[in-house]
C-alpha positions in Angstrom: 120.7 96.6 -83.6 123.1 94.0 -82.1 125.7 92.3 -84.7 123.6 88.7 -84.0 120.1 90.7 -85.2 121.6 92.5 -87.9 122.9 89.2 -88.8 119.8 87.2 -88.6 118.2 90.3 -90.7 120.8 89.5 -93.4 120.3 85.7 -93.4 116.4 86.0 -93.3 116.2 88.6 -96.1 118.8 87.0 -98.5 119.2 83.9 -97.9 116.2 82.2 -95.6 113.0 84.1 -96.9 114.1 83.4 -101.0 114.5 79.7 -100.7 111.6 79.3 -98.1 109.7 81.2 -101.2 110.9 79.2 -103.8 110.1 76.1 -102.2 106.7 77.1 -101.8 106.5 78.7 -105.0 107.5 75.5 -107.0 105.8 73.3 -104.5 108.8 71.4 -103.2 107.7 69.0 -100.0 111.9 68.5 -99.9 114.8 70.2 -100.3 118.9 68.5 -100.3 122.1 70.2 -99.0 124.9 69.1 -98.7 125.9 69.9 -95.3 128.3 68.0 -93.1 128.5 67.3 -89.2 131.9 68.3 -89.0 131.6 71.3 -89.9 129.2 73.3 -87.5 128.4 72.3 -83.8 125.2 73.1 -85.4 125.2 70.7 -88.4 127.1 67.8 -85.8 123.5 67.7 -83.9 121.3 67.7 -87.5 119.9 64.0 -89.0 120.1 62.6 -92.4 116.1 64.1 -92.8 114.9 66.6 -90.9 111.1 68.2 -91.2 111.1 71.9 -90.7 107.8 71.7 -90.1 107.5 76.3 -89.5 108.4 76.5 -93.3 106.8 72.7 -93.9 109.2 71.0 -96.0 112.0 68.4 -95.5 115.7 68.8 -95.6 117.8 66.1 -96.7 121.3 65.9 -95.7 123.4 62.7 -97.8 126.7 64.3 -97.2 125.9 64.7 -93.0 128.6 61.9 -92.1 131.2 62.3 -94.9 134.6 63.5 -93.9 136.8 66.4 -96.0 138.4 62.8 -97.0 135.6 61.2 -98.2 134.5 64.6 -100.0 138.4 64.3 -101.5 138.4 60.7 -102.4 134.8 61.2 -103.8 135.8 64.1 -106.2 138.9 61.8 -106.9 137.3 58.7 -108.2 134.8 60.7 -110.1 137.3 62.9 -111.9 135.6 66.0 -110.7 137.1 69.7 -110.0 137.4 71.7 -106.9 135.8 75.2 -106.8 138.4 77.3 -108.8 138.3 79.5 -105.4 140.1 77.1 -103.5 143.4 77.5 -105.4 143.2 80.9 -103.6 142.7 79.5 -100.6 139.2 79.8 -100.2 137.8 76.7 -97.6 134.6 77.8 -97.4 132.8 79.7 -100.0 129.4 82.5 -98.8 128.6 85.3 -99.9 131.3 87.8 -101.5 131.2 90.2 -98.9 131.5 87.3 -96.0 133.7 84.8 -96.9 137.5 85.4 -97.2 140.3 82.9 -98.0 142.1 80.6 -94.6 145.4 82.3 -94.1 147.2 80.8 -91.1 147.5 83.0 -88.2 150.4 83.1 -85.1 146.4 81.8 -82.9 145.9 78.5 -85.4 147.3 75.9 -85.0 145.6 73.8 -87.8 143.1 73.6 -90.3 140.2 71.6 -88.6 136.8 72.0 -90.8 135.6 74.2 -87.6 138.3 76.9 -88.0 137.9 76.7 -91.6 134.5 77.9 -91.1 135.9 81.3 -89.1 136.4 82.1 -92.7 132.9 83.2 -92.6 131.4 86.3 -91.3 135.2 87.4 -89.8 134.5 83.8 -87.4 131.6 85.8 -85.4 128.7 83.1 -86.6 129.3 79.6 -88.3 125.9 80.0 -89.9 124.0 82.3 -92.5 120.3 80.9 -91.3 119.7 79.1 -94.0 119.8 76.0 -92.0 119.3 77.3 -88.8 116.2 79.8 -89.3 113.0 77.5 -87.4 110.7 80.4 -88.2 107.2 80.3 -90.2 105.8 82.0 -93.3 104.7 84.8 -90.9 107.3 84.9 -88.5 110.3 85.7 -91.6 107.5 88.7 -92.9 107.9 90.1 -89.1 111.4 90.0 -89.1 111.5 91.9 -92.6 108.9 94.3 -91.4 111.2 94.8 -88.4 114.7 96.2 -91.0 113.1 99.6 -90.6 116.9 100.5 -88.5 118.8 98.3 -91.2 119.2 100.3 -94.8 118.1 98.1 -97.2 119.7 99.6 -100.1 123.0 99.1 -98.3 122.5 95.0 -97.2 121.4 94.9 -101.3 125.0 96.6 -102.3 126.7 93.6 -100.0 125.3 90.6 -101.8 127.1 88.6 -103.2 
């Protein structure tokens, strides 16, 4: 398989296929994240509340027009900590195996909130799929049934 199937595969069966479960499971009709436009070309084109109407729930996104400022000033005023991993330079925190801390490279020339997402999945995809993934109930169980050329036992080992 191609790195953008294998990736999907990953997304779908730890990330997009557990909280599409869940949801249903505790019969949720909503779901918030705190996602923000400037952070994805992806997330600059989502709304404030979106209906995923495949996995039939609504996703609420507060944050979607608050700057890394305004996320600052916000943790500020409210006296509240940073994620221990950014002390270690850690921008943008996934899974264990796919996130790694911003180092400045001799190719960047700043620390825009898009480059700081290259810290994810070595800068290949901005996305996991778990806001991305438009698929149904029946479409995610295809994709699953489809792993048979992915080893399970070794995408299991790399979570996170």
């Amino acid at each position: 398989r191609n790195d953008e199937d294998s990736h999907r595969a990953y997304g779908v069966l730890r990330k997009v296929e557990p909280m599409a479960r869940a949801l249903r499971e505790l019969g949720a009709h909503a779901m918030i994240s705190g996602v923000r436009g400037a952070q994805t070309k992806h997330r600059a084109g989502l709304k404030r509340i979106t209906l995923n109407s495949a996995q039939k729930h609504y996703r609420i996104h507060p944050l979607l027009h608050w700057t890394q400022e305004d996320v600052e000033n916000y943790l500020a005023k409210h006296n509240l900590p940073y994620h221990p991993l950014k002390r270690k330079g850690y921008v943008s925190i996934g899974d264990k195996h796919s996130t790694k801390p911003l180092t400045m490279s001799p190719n960047t020339s700043t620390k825009s909130e898009a480059s700081n997402r290259n810290t994810r999945f070595n800068g290949k995809q901005q996305e996991c799929g778990l806001h991305t993934e438009k698929s149904n109930v029946a479409e995610l169980n295809a994709v699953l049934s489809s792993l048979s050329s992915i080893s399970l036992s070794r995408l299991g080992q790399q979570d996170g």
